[in-house]
C-alpha positions in Angstrom: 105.5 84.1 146.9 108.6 86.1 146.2 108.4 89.5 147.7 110.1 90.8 144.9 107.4 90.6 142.7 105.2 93.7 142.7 102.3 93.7 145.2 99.7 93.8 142.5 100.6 91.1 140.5 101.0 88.9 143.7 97.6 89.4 144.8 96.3 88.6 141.1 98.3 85.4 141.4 96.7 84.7 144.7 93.5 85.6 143.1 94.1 83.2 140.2 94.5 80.1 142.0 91.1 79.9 143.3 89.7 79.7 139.7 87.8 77.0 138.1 87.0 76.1 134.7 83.7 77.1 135.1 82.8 80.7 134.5 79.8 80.5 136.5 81.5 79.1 139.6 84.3 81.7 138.9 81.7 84.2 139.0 80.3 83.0 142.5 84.2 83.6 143.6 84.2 86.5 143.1 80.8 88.1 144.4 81.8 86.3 147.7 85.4 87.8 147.7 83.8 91.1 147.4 81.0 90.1 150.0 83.9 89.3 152.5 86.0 92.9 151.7 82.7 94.4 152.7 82.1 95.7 149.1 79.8 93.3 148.2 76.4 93.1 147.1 73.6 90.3 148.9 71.0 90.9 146.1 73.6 90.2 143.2 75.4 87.1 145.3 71.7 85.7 145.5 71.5 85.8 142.1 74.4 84.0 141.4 73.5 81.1 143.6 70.4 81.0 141.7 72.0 81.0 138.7 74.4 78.3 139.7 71.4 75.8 141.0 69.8 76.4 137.6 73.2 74.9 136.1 73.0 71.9 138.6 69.2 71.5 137.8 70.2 71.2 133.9 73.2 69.3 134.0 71.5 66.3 136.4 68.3 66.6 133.3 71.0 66.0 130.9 73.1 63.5 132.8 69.2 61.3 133.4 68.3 61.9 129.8 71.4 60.1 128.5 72.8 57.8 130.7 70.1 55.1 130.1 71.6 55.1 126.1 75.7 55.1 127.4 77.3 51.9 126.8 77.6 50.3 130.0 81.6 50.4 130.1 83.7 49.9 133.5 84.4 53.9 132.8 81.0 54.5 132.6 80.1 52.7 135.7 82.5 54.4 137.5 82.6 57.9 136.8 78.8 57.8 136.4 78.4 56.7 140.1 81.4 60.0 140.9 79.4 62.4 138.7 75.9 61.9 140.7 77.8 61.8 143.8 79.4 65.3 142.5 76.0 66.8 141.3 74.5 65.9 145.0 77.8 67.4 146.6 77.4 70.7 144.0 74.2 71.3 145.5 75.4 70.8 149.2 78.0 73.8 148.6 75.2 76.4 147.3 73.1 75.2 150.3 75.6 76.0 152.6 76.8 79.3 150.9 72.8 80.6 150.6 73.2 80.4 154.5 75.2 83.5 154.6 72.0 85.3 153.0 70.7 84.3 156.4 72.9 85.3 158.9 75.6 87.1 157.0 78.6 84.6 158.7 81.9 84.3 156.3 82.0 81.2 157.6 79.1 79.7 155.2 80.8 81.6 152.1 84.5 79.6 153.0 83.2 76.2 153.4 80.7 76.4 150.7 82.9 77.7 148.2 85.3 74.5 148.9 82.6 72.6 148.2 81.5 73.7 145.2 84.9 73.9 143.4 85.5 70.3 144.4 82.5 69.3 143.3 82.6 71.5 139.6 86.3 69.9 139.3 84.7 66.2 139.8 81.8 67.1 137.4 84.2 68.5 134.6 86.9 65.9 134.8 84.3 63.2 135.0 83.0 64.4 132.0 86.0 64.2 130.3 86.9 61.2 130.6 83.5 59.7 129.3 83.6 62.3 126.6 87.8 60.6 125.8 85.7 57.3 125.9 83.4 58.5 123.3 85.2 60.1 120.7 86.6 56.7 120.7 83.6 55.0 119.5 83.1 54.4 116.0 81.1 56.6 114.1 78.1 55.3 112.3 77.3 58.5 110.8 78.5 62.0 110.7 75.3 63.4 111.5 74.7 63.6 114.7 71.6 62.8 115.2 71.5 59.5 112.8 74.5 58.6 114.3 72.4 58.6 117.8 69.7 56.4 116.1 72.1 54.4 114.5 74.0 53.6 118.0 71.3 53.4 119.8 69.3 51.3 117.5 71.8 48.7 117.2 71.8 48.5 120.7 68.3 47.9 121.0 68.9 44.8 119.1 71.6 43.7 121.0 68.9 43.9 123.8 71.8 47.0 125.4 68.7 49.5 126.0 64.6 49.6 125.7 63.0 50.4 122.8 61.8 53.6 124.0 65.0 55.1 123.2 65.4 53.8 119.6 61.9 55.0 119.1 62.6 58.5 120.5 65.5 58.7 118.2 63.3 58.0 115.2 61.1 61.1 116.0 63.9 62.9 115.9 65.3 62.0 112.3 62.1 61.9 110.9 61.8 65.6 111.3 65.1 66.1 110.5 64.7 64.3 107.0 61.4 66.1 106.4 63.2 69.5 106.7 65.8 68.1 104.4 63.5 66.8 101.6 62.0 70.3 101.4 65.2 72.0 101.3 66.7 69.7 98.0 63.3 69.7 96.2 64.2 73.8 96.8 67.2 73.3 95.5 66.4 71.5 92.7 64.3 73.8 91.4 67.1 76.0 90.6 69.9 76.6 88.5 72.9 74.6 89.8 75.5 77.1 91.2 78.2 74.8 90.5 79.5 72.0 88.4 79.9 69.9 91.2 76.2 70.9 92.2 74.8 69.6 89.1 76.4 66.7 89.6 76.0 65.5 93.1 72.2 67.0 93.0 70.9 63.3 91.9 73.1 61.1 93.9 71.7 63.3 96.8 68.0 62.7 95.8 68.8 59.2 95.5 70.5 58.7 99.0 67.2 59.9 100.2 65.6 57.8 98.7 67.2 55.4 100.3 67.1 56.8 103.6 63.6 57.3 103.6 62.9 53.1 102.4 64.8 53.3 105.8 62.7 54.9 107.7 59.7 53.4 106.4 60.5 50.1 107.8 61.6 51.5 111.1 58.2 53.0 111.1 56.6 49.3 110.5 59.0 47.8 113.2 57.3 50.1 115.7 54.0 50.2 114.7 54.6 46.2 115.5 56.3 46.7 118.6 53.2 49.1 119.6 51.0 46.3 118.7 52.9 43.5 120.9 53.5 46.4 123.5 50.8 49.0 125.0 53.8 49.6 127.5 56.0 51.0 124.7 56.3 54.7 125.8 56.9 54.0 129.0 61.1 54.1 129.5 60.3 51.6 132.0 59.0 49.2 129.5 60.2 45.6 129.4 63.1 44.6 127.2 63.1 43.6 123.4 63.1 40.0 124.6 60.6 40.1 126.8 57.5 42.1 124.1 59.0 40.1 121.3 58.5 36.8 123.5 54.9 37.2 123.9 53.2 35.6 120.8 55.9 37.0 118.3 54.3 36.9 114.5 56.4 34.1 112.5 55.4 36.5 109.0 57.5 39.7 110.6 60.5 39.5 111.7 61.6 42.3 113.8 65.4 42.4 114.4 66.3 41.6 110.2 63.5 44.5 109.5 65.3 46.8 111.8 68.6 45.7 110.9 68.1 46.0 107.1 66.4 49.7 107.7 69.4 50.5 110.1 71.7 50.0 107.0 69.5 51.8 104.5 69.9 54.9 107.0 73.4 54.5 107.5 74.2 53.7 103.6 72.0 56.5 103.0 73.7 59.5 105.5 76.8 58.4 104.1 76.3 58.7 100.8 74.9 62.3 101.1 77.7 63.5 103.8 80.1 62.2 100.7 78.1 64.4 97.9 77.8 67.5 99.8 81.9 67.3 100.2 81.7 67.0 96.7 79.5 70.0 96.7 81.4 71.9 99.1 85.0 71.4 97.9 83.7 71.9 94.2 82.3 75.8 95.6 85.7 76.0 97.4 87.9 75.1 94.3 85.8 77.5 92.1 86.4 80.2 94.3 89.8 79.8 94.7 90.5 79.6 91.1 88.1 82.5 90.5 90.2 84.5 93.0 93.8 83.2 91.5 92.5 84.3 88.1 91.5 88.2 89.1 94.5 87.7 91.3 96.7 86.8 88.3 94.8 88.9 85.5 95.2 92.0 88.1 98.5 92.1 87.7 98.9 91.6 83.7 99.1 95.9 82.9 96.1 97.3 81.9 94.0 94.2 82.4 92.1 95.1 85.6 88.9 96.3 85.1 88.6 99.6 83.5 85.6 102.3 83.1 82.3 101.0 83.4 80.7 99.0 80.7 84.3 98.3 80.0 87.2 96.4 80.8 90.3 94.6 79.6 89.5 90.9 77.8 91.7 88.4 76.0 89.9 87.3 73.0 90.5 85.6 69.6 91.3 88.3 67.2 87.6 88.3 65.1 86.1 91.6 65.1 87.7 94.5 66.5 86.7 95.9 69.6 83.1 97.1 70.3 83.2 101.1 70.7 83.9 102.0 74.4 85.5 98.9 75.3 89.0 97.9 75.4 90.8 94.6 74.9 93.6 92.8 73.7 92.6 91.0 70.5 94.3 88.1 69.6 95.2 85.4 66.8 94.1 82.0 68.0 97.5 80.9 68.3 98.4 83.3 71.0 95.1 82.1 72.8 96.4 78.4 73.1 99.6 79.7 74.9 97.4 81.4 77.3 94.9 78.8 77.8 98.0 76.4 78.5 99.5 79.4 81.1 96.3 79.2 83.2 96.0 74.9 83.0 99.8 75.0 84.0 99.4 77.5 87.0 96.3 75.2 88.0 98.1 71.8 87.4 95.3 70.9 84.9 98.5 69.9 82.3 101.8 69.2 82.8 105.3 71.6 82.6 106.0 69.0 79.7 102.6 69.3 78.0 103.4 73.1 78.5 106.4 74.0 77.1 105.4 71.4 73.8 102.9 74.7 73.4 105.3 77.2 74.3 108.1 75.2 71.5 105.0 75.3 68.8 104.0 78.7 69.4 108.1 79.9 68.9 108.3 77.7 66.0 105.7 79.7 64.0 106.6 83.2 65.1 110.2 82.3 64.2 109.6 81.2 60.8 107.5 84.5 60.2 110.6 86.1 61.6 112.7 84.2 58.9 110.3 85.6 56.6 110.2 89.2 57.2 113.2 89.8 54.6 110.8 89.0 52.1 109.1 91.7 52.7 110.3 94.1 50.1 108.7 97.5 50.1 106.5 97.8 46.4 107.2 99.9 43.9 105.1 103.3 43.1 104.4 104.2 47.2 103.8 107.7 47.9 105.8 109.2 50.8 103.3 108.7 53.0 102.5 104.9 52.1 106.0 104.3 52.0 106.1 106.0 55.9 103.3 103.1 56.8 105.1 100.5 55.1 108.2 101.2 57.5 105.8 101.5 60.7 104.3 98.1 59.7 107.1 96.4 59.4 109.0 97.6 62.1 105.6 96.5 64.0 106.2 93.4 62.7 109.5 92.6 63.7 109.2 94.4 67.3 105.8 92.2 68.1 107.4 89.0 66.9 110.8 89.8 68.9 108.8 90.5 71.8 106.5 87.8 71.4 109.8 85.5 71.5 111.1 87.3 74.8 107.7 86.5 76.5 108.0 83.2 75.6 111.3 82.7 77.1 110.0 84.6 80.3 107.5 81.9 80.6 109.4 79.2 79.9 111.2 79.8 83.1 108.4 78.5 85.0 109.1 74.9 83.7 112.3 75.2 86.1 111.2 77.2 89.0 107.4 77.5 88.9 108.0 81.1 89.8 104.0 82.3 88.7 105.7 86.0 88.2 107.5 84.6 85.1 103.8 83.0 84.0 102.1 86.8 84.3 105.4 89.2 83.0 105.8 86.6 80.4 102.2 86.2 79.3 101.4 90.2 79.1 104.1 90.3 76.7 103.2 88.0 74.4 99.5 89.0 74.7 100.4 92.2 73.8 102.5 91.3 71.1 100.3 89.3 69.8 97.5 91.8 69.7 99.9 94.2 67.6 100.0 91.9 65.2 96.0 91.1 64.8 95.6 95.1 64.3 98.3 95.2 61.7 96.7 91.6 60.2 93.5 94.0 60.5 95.3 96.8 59.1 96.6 95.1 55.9 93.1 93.3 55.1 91.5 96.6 55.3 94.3 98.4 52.8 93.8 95.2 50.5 89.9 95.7 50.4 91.1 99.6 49.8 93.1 99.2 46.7 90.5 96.1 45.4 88.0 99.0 45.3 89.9 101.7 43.9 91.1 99.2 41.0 87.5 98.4 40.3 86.8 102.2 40.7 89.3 102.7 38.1 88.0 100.1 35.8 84.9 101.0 36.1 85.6 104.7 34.6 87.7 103.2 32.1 
């Protein structure tokens, strides 16, 4: 080690490389390091010893427990035979570390240490390599635990392991699919959330359906293999060969009943891992486009949400706006441009199919443009109608303008797809098009005005 490197960082190298990629073996390192600087603790290394034969103790449960249902590969074979000889030379170490409990002699704590991070390094590389070897294997299902009665089940059949196994797996998915069934008969029940939840809801009942016509034979396949086989339970039992081989029945036919249930299952688990992706990336999309929306309609001026009970809207220009509540009322042309702004921005249209709206929507406002120099003030105004009729058409003329320049603003999007030009461009031509429904509003109500003060007048006549 260079001795230009400061002393602390050395020793935290040299520390370092005695490391292993288990945190409990790391653990034991460091108690006994401590032990041997004389600032150790003999209750608290005991515990970690203890807590390190428990891991060995679960880890050769879980290596029994599966091994019998492991393909028999050349890989397996091998690194199986290195992992029991690690698990036996795991427990050798602790053995010989617990002896410094008993007479206190480094010695025990150096050579057992050795031990067990050679044997943790054999154990975790072995099981990497069979765990390379597995995620190599096809998958029959993307649930784990049909997959595991799928694999195994087929194996059984190809006479690979006993029948205990396939059977054990069944258990297992039985209970899963009961907790399923009650959770989409739940679900059911309820209001779909989504669109994509209404419409994958059936498919989902039907792939159980399915899956369940699947189970239902397995369930007849081992009630037959009980029959032909008291030894059943037993993982020691004899093969599939050997209990079907002893007075087989001619009117059931074990392997096409299992093989025909085994694709039920599968058909089944696929076909409801493929509805809830439906499910899931039809909540995902409507979130995102719920969020885009707020995101986009936050940044239109004065269209975030206002005082409570209240708020900012887009809506076709009807009825004015209910008392307390603000929003930008519109003539239904004006709403197709921003219905077409928000399909564009979410690729539900085309640019082309876009700008078309754009091109119709600045054809009309231009020709009411060309019109506005018929607009001739009447005869017979009083100052102060004549002051209005200026105001209105200066209204006029300033919406429609306006309503061209946020047209153009949005048209820019066609070429760069720039969003901003979508939202500057859109809150002008919202708000020049809710000018003009007020003044529309305005000169309707004025018209109604004079119609009743000309009947008024006739009426007095």
């Amino acid at each position: 080690m260079d001795p230009m490197i400061p002393k602390q960082f050395r020793e935290k190298f040299t520390q370092s490389t005695d490391l292993t990629r288990s945190p409990q073996v790391n653990e034991l390192i460091k108690i006994c390091r401590e032990i041997k600087e004389g600032r150790g603790d003999t209750d608290i290394l005991k515990a970690q010893i203890d807590v390190l034969y428990d891991v060995h103790e679960a880890m050769n449960l879980a290596y029994d427990s599966l091994a019998p249902t492991q393909p028999k590969t050349p890989l397996f074979i091998e690194k199986g035979a290195k992992m029991k000889a690690a698990f036996d030379e795991l427990k050798e170490g602790l053995d010989e570390v617990s002896l410094y409990l008993e007479d206190e002699d480094a010695e025990h704590i150096d050579m057992g240490l050795d031990t067990v991070k050679k044997a943790m390094d054999d154990i975790l590389d072995t099981s990497d390599a069979l765990k390379k070897e597995e995620d190599a294997v096809e998958v029959l299902s993307h649930s784990p635990p049909v997959n595991e009665l799928l694999r195994i089940g087929k194996g059984v059949l190809k006479g690979e392991f006993k029948p205990i196994y396939f059977f054990r797996r069944y258990q297992v998915v039985e209970d899963m699919y009961a907790k399923t069934s009650r959770d989409i008969e739940k679900l059911s029940k309820l209001p779909p959330d989504t669109k994509a939840m209404e419409e994958q809801l059936p498919v989902i009942q039907k792939a159980l359906e399915l899956f369940r016509d699947g189970l239902d034979d397995l369930q007849e396949c081992f009630v037959y293999l009980d029959k032909k086989s008291e030894e059943m339970e037993d993982p020691e039992s004899k093969e599939l060969t050997e209990i079907l081989g002893e007075e087989e029945d001619p009117d059931f036919d074990f392997k096409a009943r299992a093989e025909e249930a085994l694709d039920k299952i599968q058909q089944g688990s696929l076909q409801i891992y493929e509805a809830n992706v439906a499910i899931k990336e039809g909540i995902d999309k409507a979130v995102e486009e719920d969020a885009k929306k707020k995101e986009w309609q936050s940044k239109i001026p004065g269209y975030a949400a206002g005082p409570v009970g209240g708020g900012l809207d887009i809506k076709v220009g009807e009825t004015p706006p209910p008392a307390g509540q603000e929003q930008l009322m519109i003539p239904p042309n004006f709403k197709k441009v921003y219905d077409a702004a928000w399909a564009v921005a979410k690729k539900e249209i085309s640019k082309e199919e876009f700008g078309k709206t754009l091109e119709w929507l600045a054809s009309t406002v231009n020709k009411n443009i060309s019109d506005l120099p018929k607009l001739v003030k009447p005869k017979g105004l009083t100052e102060q109608e004549e002051q209005l009729f200026d105001q209105t058409k200066t209204g006029l003329t300033d919406a429609m303008n306006n309503t061209m320049r946020g047209l153009e603003e949005m048209r820019r999007y066609i070429t760069d797809e720039d969003t901003s030009h979508l939202e500057n461009g859109l809150d002008l031509v919202m708000r020049s098009g809710d000018i003009l429904y007020k003044i529309q509003l305005a000169g309707e109500d004025a018209a109604k005005k004079i119609q009743q003060a000309k009947a008024e007048a006739k009426k007095k006549k």
